[in-house]
C-alpha positions, -999 to 999 in steps of 0.1 A, spaced: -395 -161 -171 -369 -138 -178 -384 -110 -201 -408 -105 -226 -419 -82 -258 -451 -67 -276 -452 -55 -308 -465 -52 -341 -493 -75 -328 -473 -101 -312 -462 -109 -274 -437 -130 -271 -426 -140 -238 -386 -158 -227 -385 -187 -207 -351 -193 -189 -343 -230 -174 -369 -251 -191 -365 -287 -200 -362 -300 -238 -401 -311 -230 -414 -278 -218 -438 -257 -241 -436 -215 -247 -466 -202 -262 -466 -173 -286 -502 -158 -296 -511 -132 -321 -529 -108 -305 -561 -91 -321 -565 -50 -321 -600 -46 -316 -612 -12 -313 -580 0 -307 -572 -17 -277 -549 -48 -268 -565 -78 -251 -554 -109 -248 -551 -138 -225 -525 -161 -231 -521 -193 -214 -484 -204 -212 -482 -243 -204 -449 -249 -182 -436 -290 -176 -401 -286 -159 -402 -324 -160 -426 -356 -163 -428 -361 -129 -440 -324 -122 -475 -314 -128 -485 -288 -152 -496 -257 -146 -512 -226 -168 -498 -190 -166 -527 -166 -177 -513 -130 -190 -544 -105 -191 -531 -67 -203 -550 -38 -183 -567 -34 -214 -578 -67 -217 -601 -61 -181 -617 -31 -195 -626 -53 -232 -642 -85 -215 -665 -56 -188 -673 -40 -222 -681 -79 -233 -704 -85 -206 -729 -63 -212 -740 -76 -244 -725 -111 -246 -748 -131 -231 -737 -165 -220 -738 -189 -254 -752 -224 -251 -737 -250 -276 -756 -241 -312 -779 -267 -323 -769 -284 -356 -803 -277 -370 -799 -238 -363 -812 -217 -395 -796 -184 -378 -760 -199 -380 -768 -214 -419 -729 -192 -428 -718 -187 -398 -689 -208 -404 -685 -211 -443 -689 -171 -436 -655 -173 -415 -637 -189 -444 -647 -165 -470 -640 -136 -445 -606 -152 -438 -593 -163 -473 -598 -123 -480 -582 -114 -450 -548 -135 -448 -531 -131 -412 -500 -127 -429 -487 -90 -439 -478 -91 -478 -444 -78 -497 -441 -73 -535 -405 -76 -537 -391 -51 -570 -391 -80 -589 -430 -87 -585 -427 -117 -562 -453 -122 -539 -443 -127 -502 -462 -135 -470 -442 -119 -438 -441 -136 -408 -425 -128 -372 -402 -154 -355 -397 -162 -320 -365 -142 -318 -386 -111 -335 -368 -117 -366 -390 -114 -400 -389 -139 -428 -402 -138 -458 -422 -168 -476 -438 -173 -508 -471 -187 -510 -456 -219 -519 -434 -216 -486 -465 -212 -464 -483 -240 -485 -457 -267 -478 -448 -257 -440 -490 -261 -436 -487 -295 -453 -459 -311 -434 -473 -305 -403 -508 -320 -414 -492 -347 -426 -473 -355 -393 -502 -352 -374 -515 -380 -401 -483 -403 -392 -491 -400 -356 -519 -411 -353 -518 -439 -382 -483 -449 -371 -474 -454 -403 -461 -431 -432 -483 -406 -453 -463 -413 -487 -500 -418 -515 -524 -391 -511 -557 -383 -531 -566 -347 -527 -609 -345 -520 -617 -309 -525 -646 -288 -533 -652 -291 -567 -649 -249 -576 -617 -254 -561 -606 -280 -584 -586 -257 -608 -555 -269 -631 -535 -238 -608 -549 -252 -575 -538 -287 -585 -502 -275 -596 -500 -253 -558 -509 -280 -540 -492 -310 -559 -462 -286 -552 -469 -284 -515 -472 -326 -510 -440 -333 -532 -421 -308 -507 -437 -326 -480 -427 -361 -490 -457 -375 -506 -471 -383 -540 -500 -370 -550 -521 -396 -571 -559 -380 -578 -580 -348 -574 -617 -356 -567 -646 -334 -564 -668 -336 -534 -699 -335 -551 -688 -365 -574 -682 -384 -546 -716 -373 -531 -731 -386 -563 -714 -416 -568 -727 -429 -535 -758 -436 -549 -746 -445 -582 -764 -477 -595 -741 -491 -618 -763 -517 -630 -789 -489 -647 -765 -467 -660 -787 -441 -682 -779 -409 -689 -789 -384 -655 -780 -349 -643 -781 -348 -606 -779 -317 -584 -750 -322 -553 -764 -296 -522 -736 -293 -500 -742 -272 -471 -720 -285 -438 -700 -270 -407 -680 -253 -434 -688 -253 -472 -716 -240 -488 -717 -256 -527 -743 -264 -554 -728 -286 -578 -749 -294 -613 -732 -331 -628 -740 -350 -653 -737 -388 -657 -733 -410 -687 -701 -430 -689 -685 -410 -659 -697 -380 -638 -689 -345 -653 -694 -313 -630 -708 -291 -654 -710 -263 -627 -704 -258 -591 -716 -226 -572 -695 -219 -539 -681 -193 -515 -712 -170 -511 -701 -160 -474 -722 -147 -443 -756 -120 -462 -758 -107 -432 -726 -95 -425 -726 -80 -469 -760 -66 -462 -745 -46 -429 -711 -40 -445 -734 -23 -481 -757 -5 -457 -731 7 -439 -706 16 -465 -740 38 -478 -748 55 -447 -715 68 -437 -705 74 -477 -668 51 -469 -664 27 -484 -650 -3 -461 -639 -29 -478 -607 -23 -474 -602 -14 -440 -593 -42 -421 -599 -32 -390 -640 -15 -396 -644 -58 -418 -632 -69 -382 -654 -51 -358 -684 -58 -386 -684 -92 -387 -681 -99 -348 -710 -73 -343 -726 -96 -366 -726 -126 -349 -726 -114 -315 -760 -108 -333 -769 -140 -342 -756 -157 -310 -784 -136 -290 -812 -147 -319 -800 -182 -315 -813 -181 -274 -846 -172 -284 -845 -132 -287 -873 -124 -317 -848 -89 -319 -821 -75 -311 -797 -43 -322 -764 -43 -338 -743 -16 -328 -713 4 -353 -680 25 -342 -673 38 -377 -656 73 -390 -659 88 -354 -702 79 -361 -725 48 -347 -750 37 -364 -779 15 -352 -795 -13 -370 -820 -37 -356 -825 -69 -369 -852 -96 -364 -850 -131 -363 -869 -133 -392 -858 -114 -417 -821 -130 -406 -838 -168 -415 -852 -154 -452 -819 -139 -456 -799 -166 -454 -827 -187 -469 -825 -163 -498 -789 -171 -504 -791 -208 -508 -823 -198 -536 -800 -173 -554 -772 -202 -550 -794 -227 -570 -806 -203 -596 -767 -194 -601 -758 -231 -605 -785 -238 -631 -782 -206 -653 -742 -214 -649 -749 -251 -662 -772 -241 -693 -793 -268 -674 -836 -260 -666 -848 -269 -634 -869 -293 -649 -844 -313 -664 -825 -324 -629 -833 -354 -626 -824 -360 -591 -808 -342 -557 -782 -353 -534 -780 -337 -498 -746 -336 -482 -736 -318 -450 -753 -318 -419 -772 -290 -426 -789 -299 -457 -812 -324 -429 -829 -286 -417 -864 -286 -429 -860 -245 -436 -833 -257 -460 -855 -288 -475 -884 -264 -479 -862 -240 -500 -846 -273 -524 -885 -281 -523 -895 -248 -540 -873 -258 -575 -875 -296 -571 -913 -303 -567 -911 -339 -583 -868 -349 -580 -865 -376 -553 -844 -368 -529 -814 -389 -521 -804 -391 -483 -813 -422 -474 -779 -421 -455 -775 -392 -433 -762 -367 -452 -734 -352 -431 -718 -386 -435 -724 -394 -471 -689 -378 -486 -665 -394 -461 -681 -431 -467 -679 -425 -507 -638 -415 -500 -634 -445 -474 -653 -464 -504 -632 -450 -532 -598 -450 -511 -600 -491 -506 -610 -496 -539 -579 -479 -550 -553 -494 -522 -566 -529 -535 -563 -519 -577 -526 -506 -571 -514 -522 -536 -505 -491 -523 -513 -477 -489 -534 -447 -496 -546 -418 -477 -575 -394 -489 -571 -358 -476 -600 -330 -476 -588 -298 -482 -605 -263 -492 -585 -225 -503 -574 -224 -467 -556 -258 -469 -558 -288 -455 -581 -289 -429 -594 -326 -423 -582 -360 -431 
């Protein structure tokens, strides 16, 4: 190594002599509390026959961060997947990320939108949304070709059905047609949730309810059947309560509002689930501790009142769902569970309190219901046209599953 840079978040570090194989790692570094810390793990292969070996770069900072750490980190067994203090933990990350792109933004005089990114050489470039869209795509859909070892040309697009927007459909029809590939259907998750237990030899009118609740989407879809299924509304992207309930009380107490300082949304939501990590090990309590406006402020938090509030948020889902759909509680006729969360009896018990008489359909494990309806949906479709077809999953962040 030969030299290397920091700044504007980035480290960047020059390798001298490597073979075409060798790999250089670049990371984006987070400021946390004003201070820089990061590890970054460079992986060095002069040539096949020579082992690898790892590099770890650790700033000053970095030492002082992880002692900090220590002290109220405790050491985080794997979560169990039945774990009512993690309910939006993860869908939480999503929303907190689709408001918070990593990119910095330009409006150019024209009004154009751009996303500005760093290069290697510490060169900007600008990209549209479109740009950033398509380079995301390609490189999904070579990591598709690899492992099929064949090419990724027919594509249906499965997505979340408050997603499924005539401008979302346009972006990302865009984004596959740059890529190479033809896009040949949109389908809503919940439909294929539904259609799963479809009975096509009694097909009477129904309206079904679709509870979604997996490793990373939250959504209550209302549909109703007759000669096809309609969603007639779909309630999604609710985010982590905790971390809104600390981020309101907060923005009340010290009179600031935070929402948008990057930095204080930052420091709010890992407080928050550094939190929840030390309810998950048992704790019935613990204290979340703020760094705000030159001020901290101290909240405790129980393990309780964490369960009823995210609890609470799938009840105020359902209710939003229904009133958004015209459609009384009564009149659902049956519920699908899908995701690996909807098998918690906490979230059952909740579903329980609307749907006293609804039979529940999960007599497949829920967390696997969706991808056996694509699988299902994707072979029917290959055999109608005689085209190889692929079904991809994607959400607002892109594709993130195939």
């Amino acid at each position: 190594m030969n030299g290397s840079t920091k700044e504007d978040g980035v480290l960047f570090l020059e390798a001298e002599s490597l073979a075409s194989e060798s790999l250089v790692g670049c990371l984006l570094l987070e400021d946390q509390c004003g201070l820089w810390a990061a590890i970054l793990t460079v992986l060095l292969s002069e040539a096949k026959k020579k082992p690898r070996y790892n590099i770890i770069l650790v700033f000053p900072e970095a030492k002082k961060l992880r002692r900090q750490d220590e002290n109220k980190k405790p050491a985080m067994d794997r979560c169990p997947d039945n774990c009512v203090v993690h309910l939006h933990s993860a869908a939480g990350k999503d929303w907190f990320l689709r408001r918070l792109y990593p990119f910095r933004r330009y409006v150019s005089p024209e009004g154009t939108r751009y996303y500005v990114t760093t290069q290697a050489d510490n060169e900007q470039k600008l990209l549209t949304p479109a740009q950033v869209s398509t380079v995301h795509f390609k490189e999904k859909k070579a990591d598709m070709e690899s492992i099929t070892g064949c090419g990724v040309d027919n594509i249906i697009f499965i997505l979340p059905a408050s997603s499924n927007t005539p401008v979302y459909q346009s972006q990302v029809s865009d984004a596959a047609a740059a890529a190479g590939a033809h896009p040949l259907f949109f389908i809503e998750r919940p439909v294929l949730a539904a259609a799963y237990y479809d009975d096509s030899l009694r097909p009477e009118p129904k309206t079904v309810l679709v509870f979604e609740l997996g490793d990373r989407i939250l959504e209550i879809s209302l549909i109703t059947k007759d000669l096809d299924l309609i969603v007639k509304a779909a309630v999604s992207d609710l985010g982590c309560p905790l971390f809104h309930v600390m981020l309101s009380e907060l923005s009340s107490k010290l009179e600031f509002d935070f929402t948008s300082d990057v930095k204080a949304l930052i420091g709010i939501r890992t407080e928050c689930e550094r939190a929840k990590n030390i309810l998950c090990l048992g704790s019935d309590s613990v204290e979340l501790k703020f760094d705000l406006q030159g001020r901290e402020v101290i909240e405790t938090l129980s393990r309780a009142s964490l369960v009823e509030m995210n609890l609470n948020l799938l009840r105020s889902g359902i209710m939003r769902c229904l009133t958004e759909a015209g459609i009384e509680k009564e009149a659902v006729d049956e519920v699908v569970l899908a995701g690996a969360s909807s098998n918690i009896p906490e979230v059952r018990q909740v579903l329980r309190e609307f749907f006293h008489m609804q039979p529940f359909r999960c007599e497949t494990d829920p967390a696997n219901v969706i991808q056996l309806s694509a699988q299902k949906y994707v072979r029917i479709l290959s055999d109608l046209t005689g085209l190889r077809v692929v079904g991809f999953h994607i959400a607002d962040l892109g594709v993130f599953s195939v």
